[in-house]
N, C-alpha and C positions, 0 to 999 in steps of 0.2 A: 559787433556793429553791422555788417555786410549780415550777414543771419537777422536780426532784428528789424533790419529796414528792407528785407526781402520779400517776409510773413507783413509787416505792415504795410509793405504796398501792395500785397493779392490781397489780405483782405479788406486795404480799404476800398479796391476795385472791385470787390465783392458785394461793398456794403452799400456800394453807389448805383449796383445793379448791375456791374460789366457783366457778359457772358464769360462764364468759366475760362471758356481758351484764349480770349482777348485780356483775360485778367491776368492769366497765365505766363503768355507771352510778353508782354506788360511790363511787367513786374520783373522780368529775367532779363531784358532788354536793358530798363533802368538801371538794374543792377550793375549790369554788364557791362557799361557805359562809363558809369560813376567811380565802380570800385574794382574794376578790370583794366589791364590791360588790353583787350581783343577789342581790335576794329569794330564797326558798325557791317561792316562787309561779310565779318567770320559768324554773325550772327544767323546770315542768310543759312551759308555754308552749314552750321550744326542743325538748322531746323528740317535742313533736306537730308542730311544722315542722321539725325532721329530716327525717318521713317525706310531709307533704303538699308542702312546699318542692320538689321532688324529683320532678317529671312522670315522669322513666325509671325511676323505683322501682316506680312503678303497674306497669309490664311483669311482675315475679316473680311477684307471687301467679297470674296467667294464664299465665306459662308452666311454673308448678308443676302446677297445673290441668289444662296440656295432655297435660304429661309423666303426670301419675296416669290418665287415660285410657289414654293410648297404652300406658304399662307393663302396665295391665288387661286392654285391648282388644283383645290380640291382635297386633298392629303387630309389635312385638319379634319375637315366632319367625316371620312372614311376611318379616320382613327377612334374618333367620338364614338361611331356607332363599334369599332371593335371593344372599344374600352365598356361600352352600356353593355354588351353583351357577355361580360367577360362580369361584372362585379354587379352590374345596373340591381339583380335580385336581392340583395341585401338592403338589409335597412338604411334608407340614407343615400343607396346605391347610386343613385343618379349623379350627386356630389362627389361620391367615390371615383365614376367614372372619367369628372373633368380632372379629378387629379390625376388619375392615372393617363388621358389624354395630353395633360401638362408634360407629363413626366415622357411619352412617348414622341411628344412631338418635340419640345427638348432636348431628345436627341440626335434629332436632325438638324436642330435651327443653332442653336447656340448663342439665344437671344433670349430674354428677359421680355421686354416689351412687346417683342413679335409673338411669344407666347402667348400671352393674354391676350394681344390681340386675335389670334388665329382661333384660340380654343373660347376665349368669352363670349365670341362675339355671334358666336352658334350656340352653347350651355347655358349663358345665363339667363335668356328671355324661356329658354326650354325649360328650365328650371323651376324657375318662376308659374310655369304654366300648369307645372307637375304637382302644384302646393308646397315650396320649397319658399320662403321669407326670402325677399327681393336682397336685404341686407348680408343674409348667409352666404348668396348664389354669389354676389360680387368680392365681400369677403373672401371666401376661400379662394377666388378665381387670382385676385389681386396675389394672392400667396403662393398661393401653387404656379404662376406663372414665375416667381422667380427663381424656382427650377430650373429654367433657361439658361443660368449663366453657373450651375452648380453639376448637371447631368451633364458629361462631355458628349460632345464639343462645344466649349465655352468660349466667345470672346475674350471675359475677364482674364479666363486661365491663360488664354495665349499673349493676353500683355502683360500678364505676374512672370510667364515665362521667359518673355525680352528685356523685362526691368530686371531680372536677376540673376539671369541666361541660367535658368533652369529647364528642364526637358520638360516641354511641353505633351509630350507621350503619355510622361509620367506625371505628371499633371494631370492629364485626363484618366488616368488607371486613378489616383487616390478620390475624384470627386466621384466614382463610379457607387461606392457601396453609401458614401452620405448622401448620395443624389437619392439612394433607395428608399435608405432609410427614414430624412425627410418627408418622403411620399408617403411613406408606411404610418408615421405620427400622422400626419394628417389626416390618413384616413380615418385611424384608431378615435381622432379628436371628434371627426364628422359624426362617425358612429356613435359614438356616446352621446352628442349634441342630439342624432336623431330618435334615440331610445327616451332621451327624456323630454322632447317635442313629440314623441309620437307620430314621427313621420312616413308614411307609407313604405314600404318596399313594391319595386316592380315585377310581375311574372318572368318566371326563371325561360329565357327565350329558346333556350334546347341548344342541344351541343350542335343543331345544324346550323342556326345563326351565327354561332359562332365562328366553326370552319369557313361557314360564307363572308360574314363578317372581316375574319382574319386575312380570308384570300383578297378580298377587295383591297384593304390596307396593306398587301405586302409592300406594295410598290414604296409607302414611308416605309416602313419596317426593313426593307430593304437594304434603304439607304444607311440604315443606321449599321449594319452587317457590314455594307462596303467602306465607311468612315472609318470607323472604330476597329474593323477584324484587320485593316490595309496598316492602319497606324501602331496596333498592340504586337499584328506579325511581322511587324519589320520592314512590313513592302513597301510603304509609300510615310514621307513625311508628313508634319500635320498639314501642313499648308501645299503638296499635292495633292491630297488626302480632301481638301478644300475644292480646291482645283476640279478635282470630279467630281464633288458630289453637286455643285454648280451646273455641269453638264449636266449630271444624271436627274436633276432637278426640272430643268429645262426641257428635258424630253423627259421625264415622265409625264409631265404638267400637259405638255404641248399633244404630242403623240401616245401615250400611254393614257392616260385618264382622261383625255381631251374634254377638261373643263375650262380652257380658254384656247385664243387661237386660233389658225383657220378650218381647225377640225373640228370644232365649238360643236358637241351635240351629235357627231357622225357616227353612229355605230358600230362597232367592233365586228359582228354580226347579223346578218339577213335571215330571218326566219328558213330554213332548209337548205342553205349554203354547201356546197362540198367545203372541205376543209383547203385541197389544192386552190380555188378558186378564194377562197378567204385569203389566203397567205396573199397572193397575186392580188387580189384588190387592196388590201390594207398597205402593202411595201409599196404602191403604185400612188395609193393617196399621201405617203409621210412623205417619199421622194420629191412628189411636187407640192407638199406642203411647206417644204422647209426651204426654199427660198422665199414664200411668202411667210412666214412667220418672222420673218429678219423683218418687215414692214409692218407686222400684224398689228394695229394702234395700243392692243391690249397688253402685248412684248413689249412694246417699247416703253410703255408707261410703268409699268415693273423694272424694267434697267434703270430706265431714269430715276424712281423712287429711291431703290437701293443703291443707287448712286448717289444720290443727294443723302444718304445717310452713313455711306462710307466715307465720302469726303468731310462731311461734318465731325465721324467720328475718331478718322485721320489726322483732320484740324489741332482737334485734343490734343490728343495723342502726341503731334509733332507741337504743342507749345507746353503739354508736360514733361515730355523730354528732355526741351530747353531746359525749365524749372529742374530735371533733376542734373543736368550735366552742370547749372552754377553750382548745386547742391553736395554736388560731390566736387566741381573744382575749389570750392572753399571747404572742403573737408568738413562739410557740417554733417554728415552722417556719423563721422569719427569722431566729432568734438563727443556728439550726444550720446552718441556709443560709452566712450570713454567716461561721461558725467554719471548715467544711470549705473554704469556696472558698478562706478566707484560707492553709490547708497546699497550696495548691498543685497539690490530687490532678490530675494526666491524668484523662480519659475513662475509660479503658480503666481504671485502677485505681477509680474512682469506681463503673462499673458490677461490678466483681468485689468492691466493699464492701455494693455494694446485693442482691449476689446472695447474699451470705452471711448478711446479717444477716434477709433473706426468708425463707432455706432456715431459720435457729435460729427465728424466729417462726413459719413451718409448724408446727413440733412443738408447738408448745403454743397457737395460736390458730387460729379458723375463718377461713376465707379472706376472707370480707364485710368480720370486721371487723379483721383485717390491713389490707388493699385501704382500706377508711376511713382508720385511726390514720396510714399509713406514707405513702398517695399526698400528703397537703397537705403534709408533709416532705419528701418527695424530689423532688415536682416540681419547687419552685424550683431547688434545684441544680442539675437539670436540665439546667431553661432558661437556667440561665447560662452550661453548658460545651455549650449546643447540640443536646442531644440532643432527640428529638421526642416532643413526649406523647403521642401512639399509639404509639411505639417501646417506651417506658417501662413502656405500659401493658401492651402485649404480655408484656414479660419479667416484671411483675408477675403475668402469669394463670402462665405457664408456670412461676413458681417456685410459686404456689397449688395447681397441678396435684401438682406435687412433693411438696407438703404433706399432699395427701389421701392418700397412702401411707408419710407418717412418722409412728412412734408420740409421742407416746400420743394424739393426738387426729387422727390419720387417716380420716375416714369410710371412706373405700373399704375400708379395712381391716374395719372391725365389720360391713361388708356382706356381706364375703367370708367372713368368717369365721362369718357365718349361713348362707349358703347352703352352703359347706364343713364346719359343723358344727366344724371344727378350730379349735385357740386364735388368741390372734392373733401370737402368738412363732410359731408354723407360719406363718400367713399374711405375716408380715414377710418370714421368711427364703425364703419363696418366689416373694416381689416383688422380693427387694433384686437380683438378675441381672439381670433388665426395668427395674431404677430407673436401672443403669447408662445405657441409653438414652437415658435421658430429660435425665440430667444432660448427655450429649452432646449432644442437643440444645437446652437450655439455653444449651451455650458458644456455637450457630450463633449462635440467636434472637439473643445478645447481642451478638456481634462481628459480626454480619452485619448491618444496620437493612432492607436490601431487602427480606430477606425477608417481616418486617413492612409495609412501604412503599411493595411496588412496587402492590398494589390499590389502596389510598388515593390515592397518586399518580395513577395511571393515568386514575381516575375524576376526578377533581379536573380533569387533562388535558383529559378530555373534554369535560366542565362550560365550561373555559375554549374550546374551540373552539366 
């Protein structure tokens, strides 16, 4: 009874238009009220230890933070031109590029929609310009940007990791080689699409653009060294791990690449400089840059942004939490736990149930709090027929992925379809050839556990010698 009228008021809050987290909380509330014992008062109480309960939750707001620099600061087209320079001469190359531009700058943001935004919004009109079909250039962009939430550091991962209190570390080592590999079909797909359009390749730019290329972009690439080497060697948690690159974000953006800011456009360099007199001018402009950067209108419009999108996606988050703490105080993970194991399902058919009923929840819910509601119900079953919670978790981001490009609540989509200016029925039908990909990869991630498991392993390995 308390299960049936829980699902029937989100989604008849759903079907009325609420917003997800209003639906959410809602819906747990009534619950809680009618078919609970708990005050109106302990309701407050669990939606505020939702989110402080929760040490790897502190990571999002910093690595929203990081990614609103980086998208700002210049990073994204430095990486563009590492990536054209690096694959751009092959067939198709140009496309090749934004994937692998997805894939790098992914590793710094840990965002989905910020990906597309940062890398489309530079590729696609270039694209296009290049003789690339306007529908392919968005297409692929739409796809490869949800790489964001698959190439560690992920958002997703870090709330699969507080809904199931798995190591978010280890989280980020298993999406590392499908984060690859993903990027690698894609390209494999662009290429063959471009052999059989007959699409130009670009001149091979020489191994010196490239060095130069590479140097310009260290400063992302960087970052992805400091994130990922602080987290895998044991130095720093995910969410310290956050915590700098936030910083290091900030001053790259501001004082290092100074494409916003009050250093906006000031040269690193004066034609004949002594090098003493360099060091000495440059520490002398950041010094008294950086208490006007705390007022700079273009700083503060960036905090603010990614603050308005950390609270929103906090909001979530702390009324999908509510939803799973009824969920588990009425033991309705155990009920269904207990019902599915008693039919008997195989493996293999258990995870092609869980793969479907992910992909119908894509469409109509945000990935956070899918990843909440779905993980304390499926895990157990899980664990019963063997499968491994990083395994799980895996297949859970990769069908999230999936989601940000099915309608009607697909981000990726309203991103592209801002920067394309086209509806989002164009931008669907120009995803849906690229979504083929991605379902196939789907069936690896799921019938294959290695791929997921052989990092995690490996290091574990290590750990034990």
């Amino acid at each position: 009874m308390t299960t049936a009228a829980l699902f029937a008021l989100l989604f008849g809050c759903m079907l009325m238009g609420m917003p997800i987290a209003i639906a959410l909380g809602f819906s747990s509330i009534v619950t809680i009220l009618v078919f609970s014992n708990d005050s109106l008062a302990s309701i407050a109480l669990k939606l505020l230890q939702g989110l402080s309960g929760h040490y790897t939750l502190l990571a999002i707001p910093f690595f929203i933070l990081s990614s609103a620099f980086l998208t700002t600061g210049g990073v994204a087209k430095r990486l563009i031109r590492f990536a054209i320079s690096t694959v751009g001469y092959i067939r198709g190359g140009l496309a090749m590029a934004s994937v692998l531009a997805c894939m790098l700058f992914a590793a710094i943001s840990g965002s989905s929609p910020a990906t597309v935004a940062a890398i489309g919004s530079l590729v696609i009109t270039g694209m296009v310009k290049a003789g690339y079909p306007e529908n392919m250039a968005a297409g692929v962009i739409t796809n490869a940007g949800t790489l964001g939430i698959l190439i560690p550091p992920s958002i997703v991962m870090l709330v699969y990791a507080a809904a199931t209190e798995q190591s978010a570390a280890r989280m980020f080592m298993a999406g590392f080689i499908p984060g690859i590999l993903l990027g690698l079909m894609l390209m494999v797909a662009i290429y063959i699409f471009a052999r059989v359009k007959g699409l130009s390749a670009a001149p091979f730019a020489g191994f010196g653009e490239i060095i130069s290329s590479g140097w310009s972009a260290t400063g992302g690439i960087l970052l992805m060294i400091i994130v990922l080497g602080s987290i895998y060697g044991g130095i720093a948690s995910p969410t310290e791990a956050a915590a700098v690159s936030a910083v290091y974000a900030y001053a790259i953006a501001i004082f290092g690449y100074r494409d916003m800011g009050p250093l906006r456009g000031v040269p690193w360099r004066h034609d004949g400089e002594s090098l003493p007199r360099l060091i000495a001018r440059n520490v002398g402009q950041m010094v008294l840059a950086l208490p006007k950067s705390i007022f700079d209108p273009e700083v503060r419009k960036v905090v603010l942004d990614a603050s308005k999108i950390s609270v929103m996606l906090l909001f979530v988050i702390a009324n999908a939490m509510l939803f799973a703490h009824v969920l588990t105080t009425e033991r309705i993970p155990h009920h269904i736990a207990e019902a599915i194991t008693t039919w008997g399902l195989p493996t293999w058919s258990f995870l092609l149930v869980v793969n479907i009923l992910l992909l119908l929840a894509g469409n109509f819910m945000e990935p956070s709090a899918i990843t909440l509601i779905m993980a304390p119900i499926l895990l157990p079953i899980a664990l019963k027929l063997g499968i491994d919670p990083i395994h799980l978790g895996i297949i859970m981001v990769v069908n999230m992925e999936i989601g940000m490009i099915t309608p009607p609540v697909g981000l990726n989509l309203y991103v592209t379809a801002g920067i394309t200016g086209r509806s989002i029925g164009w931008v669907v039908a120009a995803a849906l050839p690229w979504l083929m990909v991605l379902l196939a990869f789907l069936v690896l991630v799921t019938y294959i556990p290695e791929i997921s498991l052989f990092l995690p392993q490996y290091f574990d390995n290590l750990k034990g010698y």
